[in-house]
C-alpha positions in Angstrom: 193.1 189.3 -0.9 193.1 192.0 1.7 193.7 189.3 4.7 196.3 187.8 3.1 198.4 191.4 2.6 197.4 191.9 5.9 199.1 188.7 7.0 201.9 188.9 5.0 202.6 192.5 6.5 202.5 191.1 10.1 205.4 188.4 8.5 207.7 190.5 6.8 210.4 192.6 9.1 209.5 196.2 9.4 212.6 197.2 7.4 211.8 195.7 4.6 207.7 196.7 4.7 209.0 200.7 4.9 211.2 200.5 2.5 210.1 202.7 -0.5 212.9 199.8 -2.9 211.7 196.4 -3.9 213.5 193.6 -2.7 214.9 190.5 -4.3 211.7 187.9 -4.0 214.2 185.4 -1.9 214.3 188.1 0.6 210.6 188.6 1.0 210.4 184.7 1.4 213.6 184.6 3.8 212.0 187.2 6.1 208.6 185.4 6.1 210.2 181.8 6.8 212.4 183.5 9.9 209.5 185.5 11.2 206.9 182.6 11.4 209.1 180.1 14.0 209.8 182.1 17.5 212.6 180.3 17.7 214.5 182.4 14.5 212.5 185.2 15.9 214.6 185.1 19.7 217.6 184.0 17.6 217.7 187.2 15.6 217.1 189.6 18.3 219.7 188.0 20.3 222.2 188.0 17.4 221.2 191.5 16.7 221.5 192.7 20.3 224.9 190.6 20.5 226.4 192.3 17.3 225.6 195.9 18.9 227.7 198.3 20.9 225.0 198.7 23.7 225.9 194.9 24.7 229.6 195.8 25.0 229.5 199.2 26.5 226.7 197.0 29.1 229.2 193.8 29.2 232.2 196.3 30.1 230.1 197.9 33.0 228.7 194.3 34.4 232.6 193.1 34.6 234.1 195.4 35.9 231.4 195.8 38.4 231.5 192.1 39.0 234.8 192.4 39.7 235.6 195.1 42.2 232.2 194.7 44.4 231.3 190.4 44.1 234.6 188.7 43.3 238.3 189.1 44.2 241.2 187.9 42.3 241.3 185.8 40.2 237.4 185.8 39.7 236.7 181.8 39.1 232.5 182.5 38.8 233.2 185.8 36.1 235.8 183.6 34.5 233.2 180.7 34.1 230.2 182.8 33.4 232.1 184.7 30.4 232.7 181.0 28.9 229.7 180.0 29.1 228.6 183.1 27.7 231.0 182.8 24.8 230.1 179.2 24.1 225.8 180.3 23.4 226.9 183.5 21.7 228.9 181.2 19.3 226.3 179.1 19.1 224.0 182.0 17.5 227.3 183.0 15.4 226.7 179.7 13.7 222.8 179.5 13.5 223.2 182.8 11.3 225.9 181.6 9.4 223.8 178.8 8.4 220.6 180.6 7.8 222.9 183.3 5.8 224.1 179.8 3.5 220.3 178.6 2.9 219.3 181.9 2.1 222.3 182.5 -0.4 221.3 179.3 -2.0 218.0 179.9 -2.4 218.7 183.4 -3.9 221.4 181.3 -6.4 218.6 179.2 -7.5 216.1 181.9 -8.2 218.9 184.0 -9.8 219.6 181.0 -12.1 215.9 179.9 -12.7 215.4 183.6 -13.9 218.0 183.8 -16.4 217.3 180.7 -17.9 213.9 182.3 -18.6 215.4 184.8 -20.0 217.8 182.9 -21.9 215.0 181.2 -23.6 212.9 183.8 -24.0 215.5 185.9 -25.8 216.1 182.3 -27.9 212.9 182.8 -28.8 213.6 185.7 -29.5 216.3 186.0 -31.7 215.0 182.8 -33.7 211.4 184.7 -34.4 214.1 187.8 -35.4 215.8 185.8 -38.2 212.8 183.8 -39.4 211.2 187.3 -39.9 214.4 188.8 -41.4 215.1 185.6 -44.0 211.3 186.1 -44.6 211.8 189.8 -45.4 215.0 189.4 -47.4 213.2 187.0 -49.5 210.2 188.9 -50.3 212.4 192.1 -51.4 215.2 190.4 -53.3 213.0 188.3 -55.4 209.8 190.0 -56.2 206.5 188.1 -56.5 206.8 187.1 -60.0 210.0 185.2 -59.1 212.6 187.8 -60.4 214.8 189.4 -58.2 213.8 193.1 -58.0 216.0 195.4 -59.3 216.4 193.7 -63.1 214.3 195.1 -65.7 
């Protein structure tokens, strides 16, 4: 049992292991499916690092170094280099977007599994309620020799 908290520790993003709230079980499960394949693993750091403003304030110092000290007017290789740049970044836009979808769905599911439990169980519920309460009506309304208590 040990080993496997252990494990699951190692899978779950630090964030979420420090936290001193519980999180939603989908989100436990989410962070363990994107931590196991490298390939989420570079995605997120790279969307992460993307979405910050250390890569603009680095992007800003890179182009404008890039153009006053390697290329002159009207900087075909920066020009080409930005696209391409655009085009991957896009790329990991899109791979979150759809990760952000799965994960939405899964949570739906769970979040609709749960209250149909609950649904039931307060069925249940409600059904054990009324037997008792038609049980207990009966008993004091009509006493146990058949009369209704109250008459004398």
């Amino acid at each position: 049992m040990q080993r496997r908290h252990e494990d699951l520790a190692q899978l779950i993003q630090r964030r979420l292991r420090d936290g001193t709230t519980n999180h939603h079980p989908v989100v436990i499960q989410q962070a363990i499916k994107r931590n196991q394949s490298l390939q989420l693993r570079v995605a997120d750091r790279i969307t992460a690092f993307a979405g910050s403003m250390s890569f603009v304030y680095i992007h800003a110092v890179l182009f404008a170094a890039w153009m006053i000290f390697f290329e002159r007017n009207p900087w075909p290789t920066l020009t080409l280099v930005v696209s391409l740049e655009a085009i991957f970044l896009s790329t990991f836009v899109m791979i979150g977007q759809n990760r952000q979808a799965e994960f939405q769905h899964i949570k739906a599911d769970h979040d609709f599994e749960t209250q149909e439990l609950e649904l039931r169980t307060n069925t249940d519920l409600t059904r054990q309620i009324h037997t008792l309460t038609t049980e207990l009506h009966r008993r004091i309304m009509v006493g146990d020799d058949g009369k209704a208590s109250g008459t004398t």
